[in-house]
N, C-alpha and C positions, 0 to 999 in steps of 0.2 A: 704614077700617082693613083692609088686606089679611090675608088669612088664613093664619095659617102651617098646611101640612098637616104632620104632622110623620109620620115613617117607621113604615108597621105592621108591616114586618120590623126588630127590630134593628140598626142601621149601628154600629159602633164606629170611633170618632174616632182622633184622634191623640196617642197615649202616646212618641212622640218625642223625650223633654226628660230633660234633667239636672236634678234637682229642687238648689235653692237647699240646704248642708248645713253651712253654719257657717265658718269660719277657728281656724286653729291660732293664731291671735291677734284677741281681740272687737280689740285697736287697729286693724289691719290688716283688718279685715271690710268687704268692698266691697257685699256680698248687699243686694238690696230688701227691706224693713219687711216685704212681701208680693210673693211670687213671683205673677203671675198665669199661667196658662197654657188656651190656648184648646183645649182637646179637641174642639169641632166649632161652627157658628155660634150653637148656643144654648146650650151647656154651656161652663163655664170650673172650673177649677182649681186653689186657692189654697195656699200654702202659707207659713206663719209662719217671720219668719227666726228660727233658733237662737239668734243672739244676742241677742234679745231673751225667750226663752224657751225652754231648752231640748225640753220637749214637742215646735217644732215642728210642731203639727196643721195638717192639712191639711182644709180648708175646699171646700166644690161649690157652685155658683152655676147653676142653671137656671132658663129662660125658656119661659115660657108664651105664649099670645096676650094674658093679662087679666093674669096676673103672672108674676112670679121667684120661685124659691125660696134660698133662705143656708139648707144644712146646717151648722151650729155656726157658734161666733163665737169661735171661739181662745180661747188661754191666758192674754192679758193686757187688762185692763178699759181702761186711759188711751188714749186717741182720740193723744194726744202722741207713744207710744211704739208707738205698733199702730193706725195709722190705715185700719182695716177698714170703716167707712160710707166715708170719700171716696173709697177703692177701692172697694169695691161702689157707690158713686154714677156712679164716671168709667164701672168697662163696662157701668154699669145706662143711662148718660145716652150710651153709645156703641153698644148695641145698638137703643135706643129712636130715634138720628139714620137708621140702616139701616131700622127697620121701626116706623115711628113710629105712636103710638094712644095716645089722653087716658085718662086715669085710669088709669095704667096701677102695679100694686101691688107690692109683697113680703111674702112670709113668712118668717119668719126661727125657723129650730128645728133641732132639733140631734138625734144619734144616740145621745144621753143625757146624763144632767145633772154631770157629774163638772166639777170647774171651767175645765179645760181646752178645753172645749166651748163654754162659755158665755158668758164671764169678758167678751166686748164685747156683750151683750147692750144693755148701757146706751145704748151708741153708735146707737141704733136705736128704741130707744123716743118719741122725738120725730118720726118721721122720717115723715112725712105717706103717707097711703095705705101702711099697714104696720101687719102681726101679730106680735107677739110672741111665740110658746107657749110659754107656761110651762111647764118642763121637769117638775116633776112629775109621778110616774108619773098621778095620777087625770087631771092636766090633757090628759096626751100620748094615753090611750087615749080620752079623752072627742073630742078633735079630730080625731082620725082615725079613731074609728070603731071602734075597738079594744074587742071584748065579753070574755066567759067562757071564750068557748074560743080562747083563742090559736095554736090553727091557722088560724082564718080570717083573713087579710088586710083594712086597712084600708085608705083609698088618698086622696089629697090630688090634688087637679085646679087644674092651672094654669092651663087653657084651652087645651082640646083635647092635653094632655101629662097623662095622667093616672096617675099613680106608685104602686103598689103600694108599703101601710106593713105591713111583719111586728115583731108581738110581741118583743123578741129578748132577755128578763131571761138572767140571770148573772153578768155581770158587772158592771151595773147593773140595780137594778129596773124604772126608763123606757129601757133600752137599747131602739130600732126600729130596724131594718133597711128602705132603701129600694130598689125596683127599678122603672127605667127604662125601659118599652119602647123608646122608638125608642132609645135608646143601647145600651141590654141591661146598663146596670151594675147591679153589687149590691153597695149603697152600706152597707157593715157596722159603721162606729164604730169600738170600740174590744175588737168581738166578733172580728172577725176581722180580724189585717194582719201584716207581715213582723214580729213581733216581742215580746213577750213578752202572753200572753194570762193576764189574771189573773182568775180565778174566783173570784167571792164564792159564788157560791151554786150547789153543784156540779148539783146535779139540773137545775136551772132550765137552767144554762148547756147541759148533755149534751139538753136536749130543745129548746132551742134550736139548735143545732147539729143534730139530728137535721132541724128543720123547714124549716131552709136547705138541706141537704141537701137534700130534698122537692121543695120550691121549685124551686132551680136547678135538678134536673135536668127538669124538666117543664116549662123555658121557655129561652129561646135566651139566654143569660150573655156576654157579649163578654168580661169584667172582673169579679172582685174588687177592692175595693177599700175599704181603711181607710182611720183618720185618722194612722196611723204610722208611721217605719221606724225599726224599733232593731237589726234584725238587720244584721250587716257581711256582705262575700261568701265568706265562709266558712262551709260549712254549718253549721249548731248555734253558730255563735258570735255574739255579742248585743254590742254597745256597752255600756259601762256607764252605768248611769243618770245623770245629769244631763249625759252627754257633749255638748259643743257645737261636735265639729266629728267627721263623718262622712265619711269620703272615697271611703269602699266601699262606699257604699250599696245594696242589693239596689233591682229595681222596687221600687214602689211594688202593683203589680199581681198580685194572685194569680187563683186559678182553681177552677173546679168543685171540681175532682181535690185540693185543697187542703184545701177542706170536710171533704173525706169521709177526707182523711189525719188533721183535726183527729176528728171523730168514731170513727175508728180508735182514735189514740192516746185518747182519750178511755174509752174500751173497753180500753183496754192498760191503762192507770193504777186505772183501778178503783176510782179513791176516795182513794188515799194521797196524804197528804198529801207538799206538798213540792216540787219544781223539774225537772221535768220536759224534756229538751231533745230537739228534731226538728231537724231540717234547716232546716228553712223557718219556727220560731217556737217557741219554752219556752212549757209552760204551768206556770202557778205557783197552786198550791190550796191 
């Protein structure tokens, strides 16, 4: 088995694409089940067609030398209608043809337990040399390492790729935030992306957001990046919920500077309740 060395400076891949956003008719909808897109030779990209679930989440697939990782598992459970294991099998069984090694695994976990994150977990549970984690907040801080004080970082190793997990409740209790080195992304959920940010639990959320802050600025960031887009290209304006066809869609990709506009406004709002709108995401408390 050849060794992948993987990058001790951050390289950022290719954000290039038109992401897959629905039809103004499901009859006329040509979109794949799943968008795949390759962001560099061992990170991929996924994103769920709209017509099959408005959510839409977008899914990360990276490679290690001993295993992969599957950040979430979309919005819909049926293998029929969201065939997310035979997609994750073809570029799992297309990476492995380029740089081939026996036993080789997956972990399959997610950036919080909400059901749109989750919902093909089942499609994986048989699937030989493969973890499940249980989304569960006790489960999620017990496997990665996650203690008392949630400033400290926990971290998952692929083999020789080894990802830094941060704490990241507010919006969910098991919300974790992943970061990348060799890519430099900061894989955030559904804490941070183009488009409505809903705070369950305001304190939690404003010191989570403080510790991202933290974080990125004291490590090289290529990318932000959530599991969403609801904002259109109009600043402050948002698709309405359960929309199923977006044509304007903002990147996918946010940035440092975005953080720190989130914890701003965070500091603006002060606590009241109610609907809050920026440029670049509403937050809703």
């Amino acid at each position: 088995m050849k060794q992948i060395d993987f990058p001790a400076i951050a390289k950022a891949g290719n954000l290039d694409v038109r992401w897959i956003h629905g039809s103004e008719s499901a009859k006329h909808n040509t979109d794949p089940d799943i968008q795949v897109h390759r962001y560099d030779e061992h990170t991929f990209v996924l994103r769920q067609n709209k017509a099959i679930n408005y959510e839409a989440p977008f899914m990360f697939l990276m490679f290690g030398n001993t295993r992969a990782l599957l950040l979430d598992t979309g919005a819909t459970a049926s293998p029929a209608h969201f065939p997310l294991r035979r997609t994750v099998d073809e570029i799992v069984d297309g990476w492995l043809a380029d740089h081939p090694r026996d036993g080789y695994g997956l972990l399959v976990t997610h950036t919080h337990g909400h059901g749109d994150h989750i919902a093909g977990d089942g499609q994986f549970r048989d699937r030989p040399d493969t973890v499940v984690v249980d989304p569960a907040v006790e489960h999620v801080r017990e496997f990665f390492g996650l203690g008392d004080d949630a400033d400290v970082p926990g971290s998952v190793d692929l083999g020789g790729r080894v990802l830094d997990v941060l704490a990241s409740p507010g919006h969910h209790s098991s919300a974790v935030t992943f970061y990348d080195p060799p890519t430099g992304l900061l894989l955030t959920g559904d804490t941070v992306y183009p488009g409505r940010l809903y705070v369950a639990d305001r304190p939690a959320f404003e010191q989570t957001i403080d510790r991202l802050v933290t974080f990125a600025e004291s490590r090289p960031v290529t990318h932000v990046l959530g599991c969403h887009i609801e904002m259109t290209g109009v600043p402050g304006e948002d698709y309405p919920i359960r929309t199923t066809y977006q044509p304007d869609e903002p990147p996918l990709q946010m940035t440092v500077e975005h953080l720190r506009q989130i914890r701003d406004a965070m500091a603006e709002i002060g606590g009241r309740p109610g609907v809050h709108v920026y440029p670049d995401f509403i937050v809703y408390i």
